[in-house]
One Martini backbone bead per residue (centre of mass of N, CA, C, O) as a GRO file, in nm:
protein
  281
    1UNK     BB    1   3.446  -5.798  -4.516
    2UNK     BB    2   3.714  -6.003  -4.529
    3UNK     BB    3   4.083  -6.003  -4.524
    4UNK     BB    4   4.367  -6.216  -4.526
    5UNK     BB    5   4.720  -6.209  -4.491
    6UNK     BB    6   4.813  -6.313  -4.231
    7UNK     BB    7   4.865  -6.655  -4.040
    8UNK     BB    8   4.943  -6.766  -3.699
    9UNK     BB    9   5.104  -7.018  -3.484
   10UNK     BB   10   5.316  -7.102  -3.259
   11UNK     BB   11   5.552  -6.811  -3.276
   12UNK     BB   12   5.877  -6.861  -3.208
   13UNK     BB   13   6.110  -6.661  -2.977
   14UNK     BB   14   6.356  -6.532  -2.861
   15UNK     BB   15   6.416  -6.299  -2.572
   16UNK     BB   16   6.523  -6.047  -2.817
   17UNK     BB   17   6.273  -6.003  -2.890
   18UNK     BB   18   6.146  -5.727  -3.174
   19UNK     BB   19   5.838  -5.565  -3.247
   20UNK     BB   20   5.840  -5.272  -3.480
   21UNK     BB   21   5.559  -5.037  -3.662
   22UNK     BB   22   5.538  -4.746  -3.591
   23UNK     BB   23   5.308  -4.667  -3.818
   24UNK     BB   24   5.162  -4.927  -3.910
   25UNK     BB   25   4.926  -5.090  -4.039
   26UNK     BB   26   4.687  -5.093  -4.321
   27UNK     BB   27   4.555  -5.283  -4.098
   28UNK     BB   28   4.517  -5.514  -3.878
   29UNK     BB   29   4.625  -5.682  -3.554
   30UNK     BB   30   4.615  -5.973  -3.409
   31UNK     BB   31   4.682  -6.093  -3.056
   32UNK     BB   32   4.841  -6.389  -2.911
   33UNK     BB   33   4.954  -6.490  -2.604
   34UNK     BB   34   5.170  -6.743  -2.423
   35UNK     BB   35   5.391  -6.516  -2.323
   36UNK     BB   36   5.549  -6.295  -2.186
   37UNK     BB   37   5.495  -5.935  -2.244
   38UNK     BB   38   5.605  -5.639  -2.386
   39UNK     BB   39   5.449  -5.303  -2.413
   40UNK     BB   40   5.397  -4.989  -2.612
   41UNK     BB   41   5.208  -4.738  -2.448
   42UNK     BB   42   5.216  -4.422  -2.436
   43UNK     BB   43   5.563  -4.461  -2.401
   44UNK     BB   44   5.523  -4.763  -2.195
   45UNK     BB   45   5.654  -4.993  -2.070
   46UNK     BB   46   5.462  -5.328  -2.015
   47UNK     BB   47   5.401  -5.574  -1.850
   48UNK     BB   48   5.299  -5.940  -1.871
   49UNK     BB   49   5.145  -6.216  -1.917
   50UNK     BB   50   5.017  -6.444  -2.014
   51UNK     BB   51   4.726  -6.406  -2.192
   52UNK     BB   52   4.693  -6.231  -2.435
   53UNK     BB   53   4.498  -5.937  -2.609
   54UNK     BB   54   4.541  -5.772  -2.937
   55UNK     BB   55   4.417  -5.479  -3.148
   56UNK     BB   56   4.556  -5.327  -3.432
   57UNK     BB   57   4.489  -5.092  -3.572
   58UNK     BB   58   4.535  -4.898  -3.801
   59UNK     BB   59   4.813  -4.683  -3.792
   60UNK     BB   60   4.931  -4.764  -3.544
   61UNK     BB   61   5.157  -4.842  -3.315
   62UNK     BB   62   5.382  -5.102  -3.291
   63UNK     BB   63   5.489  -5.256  -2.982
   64UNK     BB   64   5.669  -5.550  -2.885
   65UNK     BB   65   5.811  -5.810  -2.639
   66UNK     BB   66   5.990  -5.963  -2.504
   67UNK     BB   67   5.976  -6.159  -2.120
   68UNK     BB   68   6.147  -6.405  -2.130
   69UNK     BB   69   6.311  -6.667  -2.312
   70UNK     BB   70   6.050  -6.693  -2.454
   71UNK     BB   71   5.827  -6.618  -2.746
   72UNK     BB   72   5.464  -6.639  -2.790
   73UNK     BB   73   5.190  -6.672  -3.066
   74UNK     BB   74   4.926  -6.514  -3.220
   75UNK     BB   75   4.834  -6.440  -3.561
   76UNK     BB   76   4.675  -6.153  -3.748
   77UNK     BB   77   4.616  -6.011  -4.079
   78UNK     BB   78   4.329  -5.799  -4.145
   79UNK     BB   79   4.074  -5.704  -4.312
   80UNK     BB   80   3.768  -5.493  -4.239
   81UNK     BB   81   3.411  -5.391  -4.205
   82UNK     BB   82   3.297  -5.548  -3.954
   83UNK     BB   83   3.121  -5.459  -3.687
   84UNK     BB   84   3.309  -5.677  -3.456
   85UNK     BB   85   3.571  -5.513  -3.545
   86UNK     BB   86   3.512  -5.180  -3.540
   87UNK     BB   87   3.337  -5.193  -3.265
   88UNK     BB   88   3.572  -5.265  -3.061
   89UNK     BB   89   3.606  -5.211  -2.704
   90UNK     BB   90   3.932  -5.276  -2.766
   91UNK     BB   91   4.233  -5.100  -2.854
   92UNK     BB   92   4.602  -5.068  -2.761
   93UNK     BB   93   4.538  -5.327  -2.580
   94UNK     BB   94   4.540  -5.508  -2.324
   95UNK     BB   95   4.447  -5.833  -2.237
   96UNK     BB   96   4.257  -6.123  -2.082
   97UNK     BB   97   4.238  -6.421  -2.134
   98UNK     BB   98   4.027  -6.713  -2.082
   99UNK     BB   99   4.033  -6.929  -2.347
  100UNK     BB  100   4.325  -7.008  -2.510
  101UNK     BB  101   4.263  -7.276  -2.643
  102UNK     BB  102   4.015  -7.167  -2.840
  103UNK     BB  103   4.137  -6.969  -2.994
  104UNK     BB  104   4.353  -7.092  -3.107
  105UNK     BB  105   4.201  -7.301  -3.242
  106UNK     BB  106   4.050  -7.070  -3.438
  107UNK     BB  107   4.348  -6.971  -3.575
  108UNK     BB  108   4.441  -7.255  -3.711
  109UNK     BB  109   4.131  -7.238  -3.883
  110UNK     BB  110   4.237  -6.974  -4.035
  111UNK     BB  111   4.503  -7.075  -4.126
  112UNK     BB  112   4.401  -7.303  -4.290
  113UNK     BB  113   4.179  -7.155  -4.475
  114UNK     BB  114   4.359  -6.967  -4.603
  115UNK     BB  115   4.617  -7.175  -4.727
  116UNK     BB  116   4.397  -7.323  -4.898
  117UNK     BB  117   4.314  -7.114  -5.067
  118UNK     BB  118   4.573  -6.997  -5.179
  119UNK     BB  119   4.676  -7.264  -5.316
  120UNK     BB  120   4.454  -7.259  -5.537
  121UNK     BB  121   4.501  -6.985  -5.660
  122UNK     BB  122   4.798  -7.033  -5.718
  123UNK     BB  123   4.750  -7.303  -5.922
  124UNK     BB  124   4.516  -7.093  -6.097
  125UNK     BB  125   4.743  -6.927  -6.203
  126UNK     BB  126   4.983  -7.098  -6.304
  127UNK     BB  127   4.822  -7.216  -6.535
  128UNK     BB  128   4.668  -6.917  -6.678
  129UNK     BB  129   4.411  -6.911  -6.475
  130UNK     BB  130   4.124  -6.770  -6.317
  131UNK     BB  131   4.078  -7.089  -6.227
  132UNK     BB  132   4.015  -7.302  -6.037
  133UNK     BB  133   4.051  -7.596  -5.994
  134UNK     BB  134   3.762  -7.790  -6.123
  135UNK     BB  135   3.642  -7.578  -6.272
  136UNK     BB  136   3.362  -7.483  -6.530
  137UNK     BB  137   3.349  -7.214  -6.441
  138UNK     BB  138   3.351  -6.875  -6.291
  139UNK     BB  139   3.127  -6.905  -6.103
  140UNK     BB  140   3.246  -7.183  -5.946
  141UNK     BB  141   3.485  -7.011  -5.834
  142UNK     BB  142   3.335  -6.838  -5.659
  143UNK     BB  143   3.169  -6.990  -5.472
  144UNK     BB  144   3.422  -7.071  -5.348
  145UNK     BB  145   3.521  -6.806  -5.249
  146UNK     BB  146   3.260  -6.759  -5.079
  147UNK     BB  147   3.315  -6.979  -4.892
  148UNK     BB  148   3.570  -6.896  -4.764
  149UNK     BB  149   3.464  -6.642  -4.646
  150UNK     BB  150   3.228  -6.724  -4.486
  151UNK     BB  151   3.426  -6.922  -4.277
  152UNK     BB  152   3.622  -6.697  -4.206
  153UNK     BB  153   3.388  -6.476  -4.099
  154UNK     BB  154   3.298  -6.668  -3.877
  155UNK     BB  155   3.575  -6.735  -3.721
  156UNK     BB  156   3.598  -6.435  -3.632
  157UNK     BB  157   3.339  -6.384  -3.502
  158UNK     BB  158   3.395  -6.588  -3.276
  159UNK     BB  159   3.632  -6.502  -3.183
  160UNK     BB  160   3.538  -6.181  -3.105
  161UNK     BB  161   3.330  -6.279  -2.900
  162UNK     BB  162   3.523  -6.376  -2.715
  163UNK     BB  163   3.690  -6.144  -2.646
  164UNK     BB  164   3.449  -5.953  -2.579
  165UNK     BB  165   3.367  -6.097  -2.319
  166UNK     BB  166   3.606  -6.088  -2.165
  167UNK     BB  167   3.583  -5.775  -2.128
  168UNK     BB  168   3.309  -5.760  -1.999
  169UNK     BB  169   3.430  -6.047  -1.859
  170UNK     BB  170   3.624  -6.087  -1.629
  171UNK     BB  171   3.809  -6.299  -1.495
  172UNK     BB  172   3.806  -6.418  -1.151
  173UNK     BB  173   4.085  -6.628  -1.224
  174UNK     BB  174   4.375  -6.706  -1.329
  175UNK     BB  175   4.263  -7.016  -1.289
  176UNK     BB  176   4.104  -7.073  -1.564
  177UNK     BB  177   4.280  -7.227  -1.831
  178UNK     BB  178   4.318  -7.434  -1.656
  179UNK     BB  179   4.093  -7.548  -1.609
  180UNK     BB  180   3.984  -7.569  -1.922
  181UNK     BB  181   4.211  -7.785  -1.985
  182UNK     BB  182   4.102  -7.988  -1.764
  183UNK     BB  183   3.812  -8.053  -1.853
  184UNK     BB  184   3.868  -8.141  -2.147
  185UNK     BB  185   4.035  -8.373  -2.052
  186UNK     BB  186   3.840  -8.513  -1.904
  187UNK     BB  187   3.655  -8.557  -2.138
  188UNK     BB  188   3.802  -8.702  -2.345
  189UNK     BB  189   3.977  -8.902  -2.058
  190UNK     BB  190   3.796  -9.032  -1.835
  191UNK     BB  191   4.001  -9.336  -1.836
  192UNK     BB  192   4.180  -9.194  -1.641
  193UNK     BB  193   4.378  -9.194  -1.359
  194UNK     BB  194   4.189  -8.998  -1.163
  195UNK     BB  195   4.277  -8.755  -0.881
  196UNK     BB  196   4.248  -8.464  -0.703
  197UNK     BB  197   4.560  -8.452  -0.647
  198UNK     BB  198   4.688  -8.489  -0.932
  199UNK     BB  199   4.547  -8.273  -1.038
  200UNK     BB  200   4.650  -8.012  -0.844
  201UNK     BB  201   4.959  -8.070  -0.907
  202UNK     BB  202   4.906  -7.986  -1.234
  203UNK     BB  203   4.837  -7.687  -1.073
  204UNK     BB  204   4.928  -7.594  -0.846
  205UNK     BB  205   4.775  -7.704  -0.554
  206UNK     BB  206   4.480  -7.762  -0.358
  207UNK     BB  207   4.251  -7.953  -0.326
  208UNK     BB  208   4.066  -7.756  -0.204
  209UNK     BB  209   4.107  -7.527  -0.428
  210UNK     BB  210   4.013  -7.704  -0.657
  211UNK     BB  211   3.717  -7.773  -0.544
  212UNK     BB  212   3.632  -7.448  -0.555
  213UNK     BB  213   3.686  -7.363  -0.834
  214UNK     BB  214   3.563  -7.550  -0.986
  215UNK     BB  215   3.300  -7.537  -0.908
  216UNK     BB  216   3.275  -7.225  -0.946
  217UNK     BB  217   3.262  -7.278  -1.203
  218UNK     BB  218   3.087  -7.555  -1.328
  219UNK     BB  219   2.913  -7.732  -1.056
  220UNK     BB  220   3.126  -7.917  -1.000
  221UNK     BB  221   3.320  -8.161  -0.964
  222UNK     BB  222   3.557  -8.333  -1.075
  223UNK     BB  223   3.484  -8.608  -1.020
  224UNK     BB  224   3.238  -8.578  -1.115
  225UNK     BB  225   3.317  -8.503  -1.413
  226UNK     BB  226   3.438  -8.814  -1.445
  227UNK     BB  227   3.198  -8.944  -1.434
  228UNK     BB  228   3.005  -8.822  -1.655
  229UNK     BB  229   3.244  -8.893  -1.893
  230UNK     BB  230   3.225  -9.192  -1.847
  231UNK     BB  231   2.926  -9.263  -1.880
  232UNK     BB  232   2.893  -9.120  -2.175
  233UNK     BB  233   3.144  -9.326  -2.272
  234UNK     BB  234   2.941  -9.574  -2.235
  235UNK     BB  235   2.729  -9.519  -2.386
  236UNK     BB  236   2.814  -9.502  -2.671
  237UNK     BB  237   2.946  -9.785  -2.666
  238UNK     BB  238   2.671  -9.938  -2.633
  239UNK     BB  239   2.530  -9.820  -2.916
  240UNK     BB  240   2.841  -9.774  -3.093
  241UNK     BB  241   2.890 -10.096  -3.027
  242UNK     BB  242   2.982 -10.443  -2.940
  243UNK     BB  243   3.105 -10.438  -2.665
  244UNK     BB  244   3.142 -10.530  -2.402
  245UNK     BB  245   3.083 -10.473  -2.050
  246UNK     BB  246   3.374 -10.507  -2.001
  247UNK     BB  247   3.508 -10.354  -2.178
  248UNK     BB  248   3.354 -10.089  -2.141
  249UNK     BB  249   3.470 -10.070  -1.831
  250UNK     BB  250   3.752 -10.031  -1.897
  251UNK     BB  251   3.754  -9.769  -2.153
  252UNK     BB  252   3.639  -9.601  -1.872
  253UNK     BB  253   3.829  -9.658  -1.594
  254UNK     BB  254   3.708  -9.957  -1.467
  255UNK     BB  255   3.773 -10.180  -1.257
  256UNK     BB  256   3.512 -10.258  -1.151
  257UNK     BB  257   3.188 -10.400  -1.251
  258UNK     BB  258   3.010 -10.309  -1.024
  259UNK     BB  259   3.124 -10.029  -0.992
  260UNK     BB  260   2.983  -9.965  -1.289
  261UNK     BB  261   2.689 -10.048  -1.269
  262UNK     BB  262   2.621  -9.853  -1.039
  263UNK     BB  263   2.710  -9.557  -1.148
  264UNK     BB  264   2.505  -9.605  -1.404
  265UNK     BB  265   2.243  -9.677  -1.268
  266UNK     BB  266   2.220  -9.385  -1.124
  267UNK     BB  267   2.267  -9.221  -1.416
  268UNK     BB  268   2.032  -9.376  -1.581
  269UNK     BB  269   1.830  -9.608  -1.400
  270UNK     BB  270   2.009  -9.818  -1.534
  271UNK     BB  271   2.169 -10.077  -1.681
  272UNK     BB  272   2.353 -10.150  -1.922
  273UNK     BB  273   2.212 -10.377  -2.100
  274UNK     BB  274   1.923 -10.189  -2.065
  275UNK     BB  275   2.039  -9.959  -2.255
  276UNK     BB  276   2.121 -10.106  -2.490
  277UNK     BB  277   1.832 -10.271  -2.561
  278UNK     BB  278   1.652  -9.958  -2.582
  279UNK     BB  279   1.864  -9.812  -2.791
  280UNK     BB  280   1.789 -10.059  -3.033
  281UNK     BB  281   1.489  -9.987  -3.056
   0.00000   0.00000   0.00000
């Protein structure tokens, strides 16, 4: 069983931020961190990095702070009996977060699942009843509120079970969550004008470094990850739309119609035409 009390993501303060709970409080408290912070553990403040997760434990004490112009977070603060919580293998310290951009994500899916069940109870308070607006009796109002529980409770443990990884495989290259906000760009968006150079410029690299980080990371180079994201965006637009392929030629990032027929006919091993053709069969 989970009750979140509070969720919110990039909460921004000035530079003399400073919270502190002595006492902790009587719940948990998760914490990721998106700008360098200094934290108070065992009598000692220590700096941090950018991409940290906390997670207090309930009666602990608290105590963190900027550190540098501004200090930005996502936080929890939720009750838990939930295994995958009680027995989390790191409380009362700092770690490094592997991909900030998927967490954040989740806290921000977990702000919105509260806040929507939280507005609709109390509008069924407003009202005078003990039921949520639109329910017909209080079992369907159950049933609403067991939804929301279920939901939330789901994406708790998956949020959890990706911090439990970080703490068991930790990141091996400090652009680790670098490469993957770099790498979801290239799935999204492969038709914009992408070459290894630029890329490397946006993450202040070498190209060579660049090309050996990436490889070791996703097991192929950036440039293969552009045209792979462009082909499979040609599927798609292929299969579901009825867009000529010369239309799909550009929306897809390339300049020249021959040089796409034949790199799409490599990966695979048909044309255009002939791809679209069987795929409708």
């Amino acid at each position: 069983m989970n009750h979140i009390y509070f969720a919110g993501y990039s909460a921004v303060h000035p530079a003399d931020f400073v919270f502190e709970v002595p006492e902790g409080y009587e719940c948990y408290l998760l914490l990721i961190t998106s700008t360098p912070a200094r934290f108070r553990m065992d009598d000692q403040i220590t700096a941090y990095p950018a991409h940290q997760a906390i997670l207090y434990p309930p009666q602990q004490k608290i105590w963190y702070a900027a550190d540098a112009e501004t200090y930005e977070n996502d936080f929890i603060r939720f009750a838990s009996d939930e295994p995958f919580v009680r027995n989390f293998s790191l409380t009362g310290r700092p770690f490094p977060v592997s991909d900030p951009a998927y967490c954040h994500s989740l806290i921000q899916l977990l702000t919105w699942e509260t806040a929507q069940w939280l507005e609709i109870f109390r509008s069924s308070r407003c009202s005078g009843t003990d039921m949520l607006p639109g329910c017909g009796n209080p079992s369907d109002c159950s049933s609403m509120d067991n939804e929301s529980s279920q939901i939330i409770s789901r994406l708790l443990q998956i949020l959890f079970s990706k911090l439990q990884n970080d703490i068991k495989h930790p990141a091996p290259s400090p652009h680790d969550h670098e490469l993957l906000t770099l790498r979801r760009q290239i799935i999204n968006d492969p038709q914009l004008d992408w070459s290894v150079a630029k890329m490397a410029e946006s993450l202040h690299m070498s190209t060579g470094h660049l090309h050996l980080l990436y490889k070791q990371k996703f097991g192929l180079s950036c440039m293969d990850d552009v045209i792979a994201s462009r082909i499979r965006k040609a599927k798609d637009l292929l299969i579901y739309t009825d867009h000529s392929i010369v239309e799909i030629c550009g929306q897809c990032g390339y300049q020249n119609l021959e040089h796409f027929c034949r790199q799409f006919r490599k990966h695979t091993g048909m044309s255009p035409s002939s791809f679209r053709k069987n795929s409708a069969v």
